[in-house]
C-alpha positions as CSV (number, residue, x, y, z in Angstrom):
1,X,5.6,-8.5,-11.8
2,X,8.6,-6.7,-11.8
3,X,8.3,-5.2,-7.9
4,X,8.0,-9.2,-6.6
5,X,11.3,-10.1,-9.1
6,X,13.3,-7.9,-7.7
7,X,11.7,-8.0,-4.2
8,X,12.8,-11.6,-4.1
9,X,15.9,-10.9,-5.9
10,X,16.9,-8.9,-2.9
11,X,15.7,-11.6,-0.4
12,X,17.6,-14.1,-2.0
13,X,20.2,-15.7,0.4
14,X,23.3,-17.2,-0.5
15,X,22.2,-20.3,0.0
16,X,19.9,-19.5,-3.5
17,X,16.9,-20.1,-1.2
18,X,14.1,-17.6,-2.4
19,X,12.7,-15.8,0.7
20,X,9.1,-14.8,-0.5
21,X,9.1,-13.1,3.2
22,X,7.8,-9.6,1.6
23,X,5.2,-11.0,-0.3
24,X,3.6,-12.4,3.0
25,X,4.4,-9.5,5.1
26,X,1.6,-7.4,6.6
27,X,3.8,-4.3,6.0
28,X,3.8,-5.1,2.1
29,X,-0.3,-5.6,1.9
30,X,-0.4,-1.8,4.0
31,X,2.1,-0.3,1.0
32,X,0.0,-2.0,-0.9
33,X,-3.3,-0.6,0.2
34,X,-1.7,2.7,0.9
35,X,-0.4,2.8,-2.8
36,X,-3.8,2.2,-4.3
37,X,-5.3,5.0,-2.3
38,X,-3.3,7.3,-3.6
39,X,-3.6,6.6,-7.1
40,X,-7.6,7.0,-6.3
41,X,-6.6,10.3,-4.7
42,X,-4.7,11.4,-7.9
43,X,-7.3,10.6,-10.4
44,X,-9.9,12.3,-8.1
45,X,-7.5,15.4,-8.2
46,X,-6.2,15.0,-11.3
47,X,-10.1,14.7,-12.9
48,X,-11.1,18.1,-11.2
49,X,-7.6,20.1,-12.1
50,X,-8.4,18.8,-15.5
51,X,-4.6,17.4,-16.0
52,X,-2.6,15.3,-14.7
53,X,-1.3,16.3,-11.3
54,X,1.2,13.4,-10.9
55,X,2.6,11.1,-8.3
56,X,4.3,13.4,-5.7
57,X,1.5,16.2,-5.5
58,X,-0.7,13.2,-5.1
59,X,1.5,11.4,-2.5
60,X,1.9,14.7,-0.5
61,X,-1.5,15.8,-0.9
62,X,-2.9,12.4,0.3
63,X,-0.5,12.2,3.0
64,X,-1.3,15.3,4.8
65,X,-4.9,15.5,4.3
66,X,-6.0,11.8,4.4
67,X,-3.4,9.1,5.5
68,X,-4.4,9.3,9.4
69,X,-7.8,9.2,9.3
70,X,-7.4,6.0,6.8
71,X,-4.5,4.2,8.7
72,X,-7.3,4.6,11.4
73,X,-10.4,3.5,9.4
74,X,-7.9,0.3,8.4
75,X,-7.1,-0.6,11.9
76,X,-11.0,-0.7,12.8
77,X,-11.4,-3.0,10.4
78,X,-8.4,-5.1,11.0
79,X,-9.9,-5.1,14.7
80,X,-13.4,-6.2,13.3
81,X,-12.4,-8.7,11.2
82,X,-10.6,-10.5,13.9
83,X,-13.3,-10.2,16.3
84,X,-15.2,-12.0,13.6
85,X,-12.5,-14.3,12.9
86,X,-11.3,-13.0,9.2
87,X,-8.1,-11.5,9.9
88,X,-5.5,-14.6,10.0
């Protein structure tokens, strides 16, 4: 994957030691999770435009309409699944 190369590329310490610190990171699973809802979003859109709408409509359109409500829906669940143990 090219994103991981170059995300440890950029970790990489003098030393040479590989710091695989964003691969692990909470933050990185959220963009992650994030990123895949909005590609949802834009084939949603995009199937009842009937083209393409691309990335940024996408990104903004998601964003305003739909990114609280699902950073809150995803915080419920991170708080169920530790109540039940999951989320390590």
């Amino acid at each position: 994957m090219v994103a991981a190369t170059y995300s440890e590329a950029r970790l990489t310490s003098s030393s040479g030691v590989t710091g695989n610190v964003l691969m692990r990171s909470s933050l990185y699973y959220e963009f992650l999770a994030e990123r895949e809802e909005i590609l949802k979003h834009k084939w949603i859109e995009s199937e009842k435009a009937g083209y393409d709408i691309g990335w940024e409509r996408a990104f903004i359109d998601w964003m305003t309409k739909y990114r609280a409500d699902w950073r809150v829906s995803r915080r419920r669940l991170g708080a169920l699944e530790n109540l039940r143990g999951n989320g390590r």
